[in-house]
C-alpha positions as CSV (number, residue, x, y, z in Angstrom):
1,X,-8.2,35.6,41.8
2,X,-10.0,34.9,38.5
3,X,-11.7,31.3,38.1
4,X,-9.5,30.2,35.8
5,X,-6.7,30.2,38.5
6,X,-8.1,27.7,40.7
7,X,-7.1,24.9,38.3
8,X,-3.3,23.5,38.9
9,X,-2.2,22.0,35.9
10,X,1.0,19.9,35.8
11,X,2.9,19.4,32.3
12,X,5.4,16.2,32.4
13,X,6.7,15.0,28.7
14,X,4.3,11.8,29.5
15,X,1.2,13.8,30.6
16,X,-0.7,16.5,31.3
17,X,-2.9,16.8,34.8
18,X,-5.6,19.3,35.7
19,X,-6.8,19.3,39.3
20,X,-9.9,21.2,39.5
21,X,-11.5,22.8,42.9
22,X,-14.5,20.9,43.1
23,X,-13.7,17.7,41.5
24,X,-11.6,15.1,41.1
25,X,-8.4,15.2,39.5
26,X,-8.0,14.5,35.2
27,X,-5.1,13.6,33.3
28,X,-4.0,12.1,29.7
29,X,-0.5,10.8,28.4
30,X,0.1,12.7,25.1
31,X,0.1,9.5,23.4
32,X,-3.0,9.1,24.8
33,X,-5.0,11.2,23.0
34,X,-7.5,10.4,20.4
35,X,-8.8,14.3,20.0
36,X,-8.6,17.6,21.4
37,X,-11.6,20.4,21.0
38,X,-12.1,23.7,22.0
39,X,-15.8,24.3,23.8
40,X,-17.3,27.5,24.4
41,X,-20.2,28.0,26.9
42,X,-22.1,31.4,27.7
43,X,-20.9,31.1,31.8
44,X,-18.6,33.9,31.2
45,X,-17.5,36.1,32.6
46,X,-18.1,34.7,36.4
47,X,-17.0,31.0,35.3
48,X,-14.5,29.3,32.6
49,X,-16.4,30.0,29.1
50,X,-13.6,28.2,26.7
51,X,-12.6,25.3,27.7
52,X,-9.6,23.0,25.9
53,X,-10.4,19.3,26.0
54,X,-8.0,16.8,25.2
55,X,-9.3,13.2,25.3
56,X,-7.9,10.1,25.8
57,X,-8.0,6.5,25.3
58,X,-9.6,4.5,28.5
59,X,-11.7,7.7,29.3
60,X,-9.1,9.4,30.1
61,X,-8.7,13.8,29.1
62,X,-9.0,16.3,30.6
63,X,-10.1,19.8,30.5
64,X,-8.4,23.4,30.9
65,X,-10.3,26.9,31.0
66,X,-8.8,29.5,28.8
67,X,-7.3,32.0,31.0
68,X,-5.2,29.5,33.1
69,X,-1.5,30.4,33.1
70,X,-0.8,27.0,31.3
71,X,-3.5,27.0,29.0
72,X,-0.8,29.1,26.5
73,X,2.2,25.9,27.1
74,X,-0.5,23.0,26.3
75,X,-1.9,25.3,23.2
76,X,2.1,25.9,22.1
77,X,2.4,21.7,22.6
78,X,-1.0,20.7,21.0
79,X,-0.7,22.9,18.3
80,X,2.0,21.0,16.6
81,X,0.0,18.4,15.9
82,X,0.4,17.6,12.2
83,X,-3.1,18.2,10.9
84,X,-4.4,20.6,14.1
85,X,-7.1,23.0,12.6
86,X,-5.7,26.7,13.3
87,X,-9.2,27.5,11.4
88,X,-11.8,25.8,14.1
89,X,-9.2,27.5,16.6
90,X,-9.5,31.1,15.4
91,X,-13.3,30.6,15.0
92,X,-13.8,29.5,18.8
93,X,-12.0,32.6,19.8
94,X,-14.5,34.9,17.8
95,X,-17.7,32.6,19.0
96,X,-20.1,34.0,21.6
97,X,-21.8,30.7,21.3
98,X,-22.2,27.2,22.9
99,X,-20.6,25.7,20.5
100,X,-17.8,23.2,20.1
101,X,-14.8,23.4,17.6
102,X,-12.7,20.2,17.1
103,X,-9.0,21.3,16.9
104,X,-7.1,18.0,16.3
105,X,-8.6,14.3,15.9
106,X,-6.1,11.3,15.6
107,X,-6.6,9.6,12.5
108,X,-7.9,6.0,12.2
109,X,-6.1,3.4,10.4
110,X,-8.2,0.4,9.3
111,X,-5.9,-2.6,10.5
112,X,-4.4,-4.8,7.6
113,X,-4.9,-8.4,7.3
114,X,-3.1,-10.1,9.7
C-alpha cells in the first residue's frame, strides 16, 4: 500500500471529506471555499510530497496527497473554476521544492453602500 492510500476521501455535490490515519477527519462544502493551492514538500518518496488544499470559510479545508485515487476527480471538479491557474499547477508538478503554488482564490468583492 502506498501512503497516499490511507486517506478515504468522500465526494458528495455539497462537500468533499478526507479522513486521514492519524488525525482527525477534514471537510469543506464547495461553496465553501475561499482558495485552493497546491504544496509541495521534500517527504517524498516515503510520505505525501504534493498535497492539494482547499480552504474554507470557518476554518474549514482540507487536504489530499497527490497519488490518492480521488485526487484525479477533485482536480477534474476544481479545475473548472473560472480563473484556476493551469500555470501555478504545471509548475508544482515540475517543482522539487517546498514551495507553495496557489491554484484558485475566490475573488473579493468590496460590499456596496447599503
Amino acid at each position: 500500500m502506498y501512503p497516499e492510500d490511507q486517506y478515504l476521501v468522500t465526494i458528495t455535490d455539497q462537500s468533499v471529506k478526507v479522513e486521514h490515519p492519524s488525525r482527525d477527519p477534514e471537510e469543506v462544502l464547495w461553496k465553501d471555499i475561499n482558495e485552493i493551492r497546491l504544496i509541495n514538500t521534500d517527504a517524498g518518496p516515503f510520505e505525501p510530497d504534493i498535497w492539494l488544499v482547499m480552504i474554507g470559510e470557518n476554518k474549514s479545508g482540507c487536504m489530499i496527497p497527490h497519488g490518492n485515487k480521488d485526487f484525479e476527480t477533485v482536480y477534474d471538479i476544481i479545475s473548472k473554476f473560472e480563473k484556476f491557474s493551469f500555470d501555478n499547477f504545471i509548475k508544482s508538478m515540475g517543482s522539487m521544492q517546498n514551495e507553495e503554488f496557489v491554484l484558485w482564490k475566490k475573488e473579493w468583492v468590496e460590499p456596496g453602500p447599503a
